[in-house]
N, C-alpha and C positions, 0 to 999 in steps of 0.2 A: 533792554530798558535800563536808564541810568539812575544815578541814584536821586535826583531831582521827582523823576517819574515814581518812584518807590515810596517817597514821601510825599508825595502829592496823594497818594494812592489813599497812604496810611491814616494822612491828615481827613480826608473824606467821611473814611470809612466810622463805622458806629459800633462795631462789634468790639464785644470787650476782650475779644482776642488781642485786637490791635491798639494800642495808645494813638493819642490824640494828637495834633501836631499845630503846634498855634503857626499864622502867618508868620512870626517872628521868626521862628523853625525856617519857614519858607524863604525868608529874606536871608538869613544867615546863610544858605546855600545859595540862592543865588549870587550874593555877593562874593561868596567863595568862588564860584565860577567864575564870574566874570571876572575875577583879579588873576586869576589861572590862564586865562583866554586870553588876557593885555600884558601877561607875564611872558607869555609865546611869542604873541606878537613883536613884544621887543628883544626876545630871543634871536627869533629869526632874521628879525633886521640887523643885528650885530653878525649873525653868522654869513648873510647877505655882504657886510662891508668885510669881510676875509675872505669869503668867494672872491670878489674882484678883484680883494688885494693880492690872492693867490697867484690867478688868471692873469695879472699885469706881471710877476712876477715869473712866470714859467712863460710868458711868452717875450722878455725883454730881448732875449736874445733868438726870438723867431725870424724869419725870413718878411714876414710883411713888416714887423716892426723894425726891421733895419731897414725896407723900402724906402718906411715912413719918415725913419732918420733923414734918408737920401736926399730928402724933399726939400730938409731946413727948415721946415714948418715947426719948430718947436715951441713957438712967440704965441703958436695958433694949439697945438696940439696939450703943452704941460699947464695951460690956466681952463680947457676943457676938463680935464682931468683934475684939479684942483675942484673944480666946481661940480665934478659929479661926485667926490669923494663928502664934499660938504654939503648935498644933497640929501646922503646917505645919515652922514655923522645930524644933521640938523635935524631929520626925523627918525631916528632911534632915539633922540632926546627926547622930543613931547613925546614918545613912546615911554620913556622912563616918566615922566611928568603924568601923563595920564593913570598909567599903574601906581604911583604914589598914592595920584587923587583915588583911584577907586579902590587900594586898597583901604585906605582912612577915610574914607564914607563912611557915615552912623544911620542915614536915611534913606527913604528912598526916592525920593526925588532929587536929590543929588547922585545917585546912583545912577538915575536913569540919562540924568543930564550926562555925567561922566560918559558912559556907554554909547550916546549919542554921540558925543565931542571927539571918543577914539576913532569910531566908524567914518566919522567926517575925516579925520588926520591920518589914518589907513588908506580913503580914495583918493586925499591930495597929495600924500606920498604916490600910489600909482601913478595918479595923472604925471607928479612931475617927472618922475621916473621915464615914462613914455615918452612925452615930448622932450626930454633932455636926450632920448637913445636918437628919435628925430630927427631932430637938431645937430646931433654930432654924425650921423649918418648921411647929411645934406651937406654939411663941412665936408667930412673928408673924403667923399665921391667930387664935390666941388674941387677939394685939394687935388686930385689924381689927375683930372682931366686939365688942370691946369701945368702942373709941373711935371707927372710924371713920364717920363720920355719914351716908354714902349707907347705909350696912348698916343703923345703928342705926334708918334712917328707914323702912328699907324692911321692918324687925320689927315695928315698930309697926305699917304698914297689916295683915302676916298678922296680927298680934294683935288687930287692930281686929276681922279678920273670920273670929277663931276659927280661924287654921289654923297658930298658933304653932311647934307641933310639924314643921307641912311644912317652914317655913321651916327649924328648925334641921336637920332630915334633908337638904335640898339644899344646904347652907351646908357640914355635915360631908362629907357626899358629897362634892362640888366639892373639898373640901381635900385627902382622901384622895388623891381622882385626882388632881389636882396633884402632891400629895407624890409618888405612888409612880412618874408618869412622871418625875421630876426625878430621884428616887436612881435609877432604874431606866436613864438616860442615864449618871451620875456612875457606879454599878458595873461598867457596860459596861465606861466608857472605863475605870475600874480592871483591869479582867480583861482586856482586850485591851492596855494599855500593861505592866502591873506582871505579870498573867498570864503573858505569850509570855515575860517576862525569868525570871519565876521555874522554868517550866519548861524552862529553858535549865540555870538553875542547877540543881533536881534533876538533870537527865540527869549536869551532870560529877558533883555527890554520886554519884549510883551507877556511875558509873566509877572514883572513885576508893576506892570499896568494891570494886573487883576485883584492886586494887593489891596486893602482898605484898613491901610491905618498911617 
């Protein structure tokens, strides 16, 4: 039982054991939650853009990332990376922005609106998040099969021997699967980090729809 629950309890309760707890009580802990909850949120999303930035950094000098050199796709590859980097940085900002607003909330219908507005800017971070790994995942499977030369070598032998078609059906196959275990890892971890925070925040939303004043 947390401490919301405790003083809901409290507030109820009639026995002169226990003090009384006005809504005000109630609103002051919710709002303390919820500013805790969109304080994480944009925790995480700063520690979110050091992951990556770690991960580009320990893999610069990997075996596929010098493949990828090999390509000369850099014209295609370093404004990809630019634009997921500012994906990142552009929604850890309303993430600051919305924690300002709901910490300096005085009401609660601004409160509830706020709580609303993060929830909304949490799923359109996902969303972009998702379609941007999409997108860059449909690139550089695109990138491969065009330049890169163990693939291009190994079209020619199917083509030599009339089975062109199989080749590109296992070559797409493969991609898909790829793609869809990799976002399918990236959603998870979205719905279990961003998930459990935002269904913390609906609950105080509908408590503070119980409120009357």
């Amino acid at each position: 039982m947390d401490e919301l629950d405790i003083l809901k309890q409290n507030w109820k309760r009639t026995a002169e054991n226990f003090p009384k707890f006005s809504e005000q009580d109630i609103y002051a802990m919710l709002h303390k939650k919820s500013s805790s909850i969109v304080k994480w949120i944009l925790i995480i999303s700063i520690l979110e853009f050091v992951f990556w930035l770690g991960i580009s950094f320990l893999m610069k000098d990997s075996q596929s990332t010098r493949q990828m050199e090999n390509l000369h796709v850099d014209y295609i590859t370093i404004p990809m990376t630019v634009i997921g980097y500012m994906i990142i940085i552009y929604f850890f900002c309303k993430f600051y922005i919305n924690y300002r607003k709901i910490t300096a909330t005085d009401n609660v219908k601004t409160l509830m609106a706020n709580i609303l507005n993060t929830r909304k800017t949490v799923n359109n971070y996902i969303i972009a998040n998702i379609a941007f790994i999409i997108v860059s995942c449909v690139v550089i499977f695109t990138i491969f099969f065009q330049r890169d030369p163990v693939l291009l070598d190994t079209l020619s032998k199917y083509e030599a021997n009339g089975d062109a078609s199989m080749f590109y059906l296992i070559y797409i196959a493969a991609a898909i699967i790829c793609m869809s275990i990799f976002i399918l890892i990236i959603w998870l971890f979205y719905k279990l980090i961003y998930g459990l925070l935002l269904k913390r925040l609906h609950r105080n939303y509908e408590e503070l729809k119980k409120l009357d004043f």
